[in-house]
C-alpha positions as CSV (number, residue, x, y, z in Angstrom):
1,X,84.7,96.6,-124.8
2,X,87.4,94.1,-126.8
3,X,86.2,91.2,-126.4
4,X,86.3,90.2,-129.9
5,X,89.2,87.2,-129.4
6,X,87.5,86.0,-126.5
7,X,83.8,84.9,-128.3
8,X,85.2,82.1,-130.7
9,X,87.0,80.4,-127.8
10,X,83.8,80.8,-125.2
11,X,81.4,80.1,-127.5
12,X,82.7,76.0,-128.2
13,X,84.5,75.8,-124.8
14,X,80.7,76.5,-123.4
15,X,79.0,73.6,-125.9
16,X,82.2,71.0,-124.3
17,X,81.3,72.2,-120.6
18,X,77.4,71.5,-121.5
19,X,78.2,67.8,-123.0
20,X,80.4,66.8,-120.1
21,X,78.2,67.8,-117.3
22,X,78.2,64.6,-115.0
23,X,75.5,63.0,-115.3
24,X,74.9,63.4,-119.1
25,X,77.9,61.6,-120.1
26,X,75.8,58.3,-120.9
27,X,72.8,57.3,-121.9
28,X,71.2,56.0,-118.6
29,X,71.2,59.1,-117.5
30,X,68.7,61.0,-119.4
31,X,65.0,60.4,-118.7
32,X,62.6,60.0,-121.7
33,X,62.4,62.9,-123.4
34,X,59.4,65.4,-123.0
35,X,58.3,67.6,-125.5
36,X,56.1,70.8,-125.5
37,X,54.7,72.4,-128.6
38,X,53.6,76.4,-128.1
39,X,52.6,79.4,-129.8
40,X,50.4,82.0,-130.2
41,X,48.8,84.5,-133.0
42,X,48.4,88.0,-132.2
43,X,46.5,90.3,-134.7
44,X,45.5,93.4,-133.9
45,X,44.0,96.4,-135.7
46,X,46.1,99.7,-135.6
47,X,44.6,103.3,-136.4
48,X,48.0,105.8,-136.9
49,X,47.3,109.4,-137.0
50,X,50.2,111.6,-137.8
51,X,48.4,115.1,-137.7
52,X,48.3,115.2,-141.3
53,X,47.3,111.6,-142.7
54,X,45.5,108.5,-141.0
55,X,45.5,105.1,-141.8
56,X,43.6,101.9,-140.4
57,X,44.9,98.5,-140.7
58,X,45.9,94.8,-139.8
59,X,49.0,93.9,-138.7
60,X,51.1,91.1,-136.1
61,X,51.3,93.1,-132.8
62,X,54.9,93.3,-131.8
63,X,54.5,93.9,-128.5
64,X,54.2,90.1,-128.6
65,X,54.3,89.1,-132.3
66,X,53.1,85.4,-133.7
67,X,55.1,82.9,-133.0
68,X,55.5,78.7,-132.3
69,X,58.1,77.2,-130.4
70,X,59.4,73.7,-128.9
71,X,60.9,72.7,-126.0
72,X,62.7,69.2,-126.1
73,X,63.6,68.2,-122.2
74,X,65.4,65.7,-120.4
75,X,65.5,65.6,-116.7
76,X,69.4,63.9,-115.7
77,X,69.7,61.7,-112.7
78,X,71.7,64.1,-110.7
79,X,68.6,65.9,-110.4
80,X,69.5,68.6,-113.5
81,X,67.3,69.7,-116.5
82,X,68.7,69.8,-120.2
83,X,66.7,71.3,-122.6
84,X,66.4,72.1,-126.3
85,X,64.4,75.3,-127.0
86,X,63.5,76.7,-130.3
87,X,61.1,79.5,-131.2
88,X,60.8,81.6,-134.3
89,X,58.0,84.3,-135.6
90,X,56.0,83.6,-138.5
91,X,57.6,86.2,-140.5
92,X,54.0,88.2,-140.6
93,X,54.3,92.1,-141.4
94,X,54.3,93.6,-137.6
95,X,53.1,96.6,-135.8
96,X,56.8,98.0,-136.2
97,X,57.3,97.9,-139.6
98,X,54.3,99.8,-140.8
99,X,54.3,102.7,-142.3
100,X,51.2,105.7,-143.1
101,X,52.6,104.8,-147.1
102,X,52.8,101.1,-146.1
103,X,50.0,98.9,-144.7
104,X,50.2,96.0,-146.2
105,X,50.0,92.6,-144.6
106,X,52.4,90.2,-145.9
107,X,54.4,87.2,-145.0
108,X,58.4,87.4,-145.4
109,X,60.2,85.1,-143.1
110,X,63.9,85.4,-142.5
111,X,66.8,84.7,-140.6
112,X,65.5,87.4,-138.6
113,X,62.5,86.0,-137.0
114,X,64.5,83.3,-135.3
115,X,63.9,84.1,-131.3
116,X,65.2,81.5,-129.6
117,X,68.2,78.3,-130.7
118,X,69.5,77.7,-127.5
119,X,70.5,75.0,-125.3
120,X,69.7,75.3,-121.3
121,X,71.6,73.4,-118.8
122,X,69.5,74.0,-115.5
123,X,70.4,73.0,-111.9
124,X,68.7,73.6,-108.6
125,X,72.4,73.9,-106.8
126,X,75.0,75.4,-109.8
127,X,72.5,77.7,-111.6
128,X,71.3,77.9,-115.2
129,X,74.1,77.4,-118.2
130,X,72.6,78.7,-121.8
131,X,73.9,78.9,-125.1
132,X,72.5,80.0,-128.4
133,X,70.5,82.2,-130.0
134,X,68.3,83.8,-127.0
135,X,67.6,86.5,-124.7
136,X,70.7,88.5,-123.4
137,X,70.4,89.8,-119.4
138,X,70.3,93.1,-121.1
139,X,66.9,91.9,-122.7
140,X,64.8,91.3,-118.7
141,X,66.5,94.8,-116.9
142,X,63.1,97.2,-118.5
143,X,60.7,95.0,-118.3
144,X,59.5,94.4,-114.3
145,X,55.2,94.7,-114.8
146,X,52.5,93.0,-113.5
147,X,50.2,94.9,-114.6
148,X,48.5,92.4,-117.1
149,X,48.6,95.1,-119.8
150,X,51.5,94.9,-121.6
151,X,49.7,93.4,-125.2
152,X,48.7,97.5,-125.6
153,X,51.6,99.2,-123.0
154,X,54.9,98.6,-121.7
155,X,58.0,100.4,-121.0
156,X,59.3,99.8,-125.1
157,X,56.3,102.2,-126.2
158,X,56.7,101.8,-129.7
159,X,56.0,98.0,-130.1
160,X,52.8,99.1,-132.0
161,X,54.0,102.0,-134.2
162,X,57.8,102.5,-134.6
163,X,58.4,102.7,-137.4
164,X,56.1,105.6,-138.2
165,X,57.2,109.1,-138.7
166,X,56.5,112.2,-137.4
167,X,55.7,115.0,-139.9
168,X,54.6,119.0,-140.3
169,X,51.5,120.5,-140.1
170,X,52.2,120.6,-144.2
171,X,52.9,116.5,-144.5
172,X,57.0,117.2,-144.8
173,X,58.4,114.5,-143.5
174,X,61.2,115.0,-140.0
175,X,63.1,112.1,-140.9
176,X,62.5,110.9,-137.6
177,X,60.5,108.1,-136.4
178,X,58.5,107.0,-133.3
179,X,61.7,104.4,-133.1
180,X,64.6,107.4,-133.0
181,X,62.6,109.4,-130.5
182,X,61.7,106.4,-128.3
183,X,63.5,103.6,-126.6
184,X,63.8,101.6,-123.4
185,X,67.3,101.1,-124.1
186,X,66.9,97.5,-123.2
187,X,69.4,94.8,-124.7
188,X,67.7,92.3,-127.2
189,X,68.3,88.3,-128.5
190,X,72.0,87.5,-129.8
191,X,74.0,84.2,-130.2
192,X,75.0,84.1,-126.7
193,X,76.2,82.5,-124.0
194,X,74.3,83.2,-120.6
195,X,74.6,82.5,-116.9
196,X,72.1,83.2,-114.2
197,X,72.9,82.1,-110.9
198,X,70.3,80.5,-108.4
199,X,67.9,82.3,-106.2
200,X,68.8,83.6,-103.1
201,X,65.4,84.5,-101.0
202,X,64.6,86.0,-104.6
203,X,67.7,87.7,-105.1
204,X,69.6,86.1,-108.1
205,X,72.7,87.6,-110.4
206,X,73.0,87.1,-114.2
207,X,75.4,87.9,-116.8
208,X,76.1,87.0,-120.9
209,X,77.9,87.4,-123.7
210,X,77.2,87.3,-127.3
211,X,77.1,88.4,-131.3
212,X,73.9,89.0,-133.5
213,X,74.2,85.6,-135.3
214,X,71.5,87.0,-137.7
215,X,72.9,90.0,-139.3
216,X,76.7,89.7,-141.1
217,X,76.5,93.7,-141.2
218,X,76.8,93.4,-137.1
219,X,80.2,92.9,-136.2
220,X,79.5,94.4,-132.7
221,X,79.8,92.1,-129.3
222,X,77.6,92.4,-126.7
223,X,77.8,92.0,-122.9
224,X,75.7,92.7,-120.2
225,X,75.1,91.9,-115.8
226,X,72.0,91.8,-113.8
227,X,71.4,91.9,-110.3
228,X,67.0,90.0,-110.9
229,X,64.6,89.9,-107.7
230,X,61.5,89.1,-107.0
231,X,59.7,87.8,-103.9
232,X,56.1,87.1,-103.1
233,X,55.3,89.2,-99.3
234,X,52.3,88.2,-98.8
235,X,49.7,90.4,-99.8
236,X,52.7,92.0,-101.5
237,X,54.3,90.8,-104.7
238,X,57.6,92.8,-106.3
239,X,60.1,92.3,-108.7
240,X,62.8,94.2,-109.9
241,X,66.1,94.4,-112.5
242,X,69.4,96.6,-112.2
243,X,72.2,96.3,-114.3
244,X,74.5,97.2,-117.3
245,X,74.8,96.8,-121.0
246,X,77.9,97.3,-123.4
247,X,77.9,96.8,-127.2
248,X,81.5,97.3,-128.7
249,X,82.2,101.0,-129.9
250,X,79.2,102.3,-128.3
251,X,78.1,103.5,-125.3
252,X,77.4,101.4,-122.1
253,X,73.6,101.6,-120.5
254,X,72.5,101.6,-117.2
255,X,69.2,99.7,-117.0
256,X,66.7,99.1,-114.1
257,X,63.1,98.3,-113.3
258,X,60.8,97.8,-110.9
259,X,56.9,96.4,-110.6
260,X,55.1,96.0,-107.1
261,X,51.3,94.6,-106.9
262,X,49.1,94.3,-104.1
263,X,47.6,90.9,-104.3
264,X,44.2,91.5,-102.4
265,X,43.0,94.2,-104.8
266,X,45.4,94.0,-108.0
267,X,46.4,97.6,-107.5
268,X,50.2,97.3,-109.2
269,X,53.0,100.1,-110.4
270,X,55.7,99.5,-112.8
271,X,58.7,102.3,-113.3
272,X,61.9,102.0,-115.6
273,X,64.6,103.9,-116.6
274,X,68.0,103.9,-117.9
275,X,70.7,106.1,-119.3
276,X,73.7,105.6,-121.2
277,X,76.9,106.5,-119.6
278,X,79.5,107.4,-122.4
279,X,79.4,110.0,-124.9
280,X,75.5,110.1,-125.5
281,X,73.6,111.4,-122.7
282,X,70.4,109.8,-124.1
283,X,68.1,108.8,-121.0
284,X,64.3,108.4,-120.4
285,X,61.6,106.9,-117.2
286,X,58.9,104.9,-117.4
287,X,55.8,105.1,-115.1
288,X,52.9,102.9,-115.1
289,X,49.8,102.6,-112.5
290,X,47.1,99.7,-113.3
291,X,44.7,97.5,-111.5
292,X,43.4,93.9,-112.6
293,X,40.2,92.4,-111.3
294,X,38.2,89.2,-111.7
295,X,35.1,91.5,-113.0
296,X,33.2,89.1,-114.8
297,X,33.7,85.3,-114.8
298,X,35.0,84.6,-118.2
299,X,38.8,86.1,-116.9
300,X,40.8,88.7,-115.0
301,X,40.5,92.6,-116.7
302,X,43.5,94.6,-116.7
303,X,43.7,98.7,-117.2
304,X,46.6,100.6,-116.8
305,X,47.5,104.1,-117.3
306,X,51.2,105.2,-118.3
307,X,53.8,108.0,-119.0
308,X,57.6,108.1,-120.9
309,X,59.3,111.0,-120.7
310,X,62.9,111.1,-122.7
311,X,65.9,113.3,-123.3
312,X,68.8,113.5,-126.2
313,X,67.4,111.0,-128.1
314,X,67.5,111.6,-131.4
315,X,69.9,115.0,-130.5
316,X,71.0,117.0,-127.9
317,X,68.2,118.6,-126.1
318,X,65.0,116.9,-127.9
319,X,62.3,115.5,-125.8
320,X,60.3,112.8,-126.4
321,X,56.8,112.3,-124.5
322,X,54.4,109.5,-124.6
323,X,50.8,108.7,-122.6
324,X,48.6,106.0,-123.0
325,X,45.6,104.1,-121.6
326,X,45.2,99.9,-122.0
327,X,42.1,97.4,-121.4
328,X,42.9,93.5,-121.5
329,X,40.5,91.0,-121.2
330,X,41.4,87.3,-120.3
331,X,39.2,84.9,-121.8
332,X,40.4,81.9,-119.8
333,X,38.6,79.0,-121.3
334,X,39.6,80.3,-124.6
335,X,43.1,80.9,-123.9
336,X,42.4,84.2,-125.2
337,X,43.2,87.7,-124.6
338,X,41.3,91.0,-125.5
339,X,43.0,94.4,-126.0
340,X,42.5,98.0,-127.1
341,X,44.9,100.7,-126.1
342,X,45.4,104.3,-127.3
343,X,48.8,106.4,-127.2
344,X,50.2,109.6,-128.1
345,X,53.6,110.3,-129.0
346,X,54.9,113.7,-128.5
347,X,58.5,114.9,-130.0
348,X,59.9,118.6,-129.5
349,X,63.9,119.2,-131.3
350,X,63.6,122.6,-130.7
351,X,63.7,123.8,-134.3
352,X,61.5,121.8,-135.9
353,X,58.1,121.7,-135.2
354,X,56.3,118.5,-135.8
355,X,52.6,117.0,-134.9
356,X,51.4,114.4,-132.7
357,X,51.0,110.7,-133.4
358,X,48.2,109.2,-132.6
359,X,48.2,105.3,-132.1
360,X,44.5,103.4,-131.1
361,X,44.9,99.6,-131.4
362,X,41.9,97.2,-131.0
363,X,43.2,93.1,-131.3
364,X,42.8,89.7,-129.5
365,X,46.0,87.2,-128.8
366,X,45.3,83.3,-128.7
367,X,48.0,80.9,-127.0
368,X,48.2,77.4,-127.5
């Protein structure tokens, strides 16, 4: 996709259209200015068995990593929302970037960690206008679950281990890690600029545009659509994501999700998959079946039971296989979560025969 003479013009014309929105061309228009601190740390202790080596330790859990944030609001007189949001992660050594060899816990911030710079121009009428570092429609098409679980499982299975590698029977390392054999294919956070229409009985359509910002060696531009829904039926509560991705000289991906939940007993199903659509023929599906109950007083428990299954993705005719199991516990007055999940990771290329990698994770999340 060339879009590449199109970004520099978008980018500022998109900035001018946000500053001369009527209503926010003088002062009397802007209410007093709100302002909402948040964050959260998320530690969580990671057991990795590779079939020839284990290791237990502490890292950030990057299936929803440490982080603060600020939003800085201002509601406008013709009855729009314009808001500052900024977010970053505390630059703590995560779940993805452990290694068996490397366990360390340390703290490195960089450019890196920034997850949101953006500036959001909402109406109720004309949609939501954003620009800045945030999430692309690309990054909500895998992600439909309500299953309360996804601290320990989601679709992206290798939020708590990716960077871990499978090896022989003998300890010789494949060269491939849990993060070449598994993906969601989902888009991620770039510079961007984003639209997302209004809701139509649930029904809403979104699309964006944008660079990685945070990495000069990323000269790619990125684009994606979404067609998002989700409705509450009654006793019946679904949502659900369909769309496309394109990064410059690589292959476009079809993305789509879906998560229904019966409200009267918390029975819920999540399913994903995607597929790219070019030269690769890398494609995988996601199935998850959970329940959450108000068991004991303190908060609602979660469990959940899942499956990936994955083709061609690190080369023609591998498979990649994954299962797992995931408990969360909501401490409400605490604003506290509980977690432990277990996962295996299967990988079969055909000629090489590796072992199984085990992940067990046992951690607590606390929002503020």
């Amino acid at each position: 996709m060339k879009c590449h003479r199109i970004f520099p013009v978008l980018a500022p014309a998109s900035l001018g259209l946000l500053l001369a929105i009527p209503g926010a061309a003088s002062a009397q228009d802007f209410s007093s200015p709100t302002f909402d601190f948040y964050g959260q740390l998320n530690f969580g202790l990671f057991n990795v068995d590779n079939g020839a080596a284990s290791e237990t330790y502490l890292a950030d859990n990057d299936a929803s990593n440490s982080r603060i944030g600020f939003n800085l609001g201002w509601d406008l007189s013709t009855g729009a929302n314009l808001r500052f949001n900024f977010e970053t992660a505390l630059g703590l050594t995560g779940s993805t970037a452990t290694t068996i060899d490397d366990t360390d816990l340390d703290v490195d911030w960089s450019s890196s960690e920034l997850r949101k710079f953006e500036l959001i121009y909402a109406t109720a009428g004309a949609g939501t206008l954003s620009l800045g570092q945030g999430s692309m429609t690309g990054d909500d098409l895998s992600y439909s679950d309500f299953s309360g679980t996804t601290l320990v499982a989601g679709s992206s299975v290798t939020d708590i281990a990716s960077s871990v590698e499978f090896v022989s029977a003998a300890n010789v390392g494949s060269g491939v890690t849990l993060g070449d054999a598994f993906s969601n294919l989902a888009g991620s956070r770039r510079f961007r600029v984003r639209y997302d229409t209004p809701s139509y009985n649930g029904l809403a359509f979104s699309a964006s545009f944008g660079r990685n910002a945070l990495d000069e060696s990323d000269t790619s531009e990125y684009a994606d659509v979404g067609l998002l829904y989700e409705r509450d039926l009654g006793p019946i509560k679904i949502a659900s994501a369909l769309g496309y991705t394109w990064e410059e000289d690589a292959d476009e991906v079809l993305l789509g999700s879906i998560a229904v939940r019966h409200n009267p007993t918390g029975l819920n199903m999540a399913f994903a998959a995607g597929e790219q659509q070019g030269d690769g023929d890398d494609d995988y599906m996601y199935l998850k079946l959970g329940i959450e109950r108000n068991i004991i007083a303190a908060g609602s428990t979660a469990f959940s039971i899942d499956l990936y299954e994955g083709n061609d993705a690190v080369v023609s005719g591998s498979e990649s296989t994954s299962y797992g199991v995931g408990l969360v516990q909501n401490l409400d007055a605490y604003n506290t979560e509980v977690y432990a999940g277990y996962r295996v990771y299967d990988y079969d290329e055909g000629g090489t025969d590796v072992e199984d990698i085990d992940v067990a994770v046992f951690g607590a999340r606390w929002s503020f």
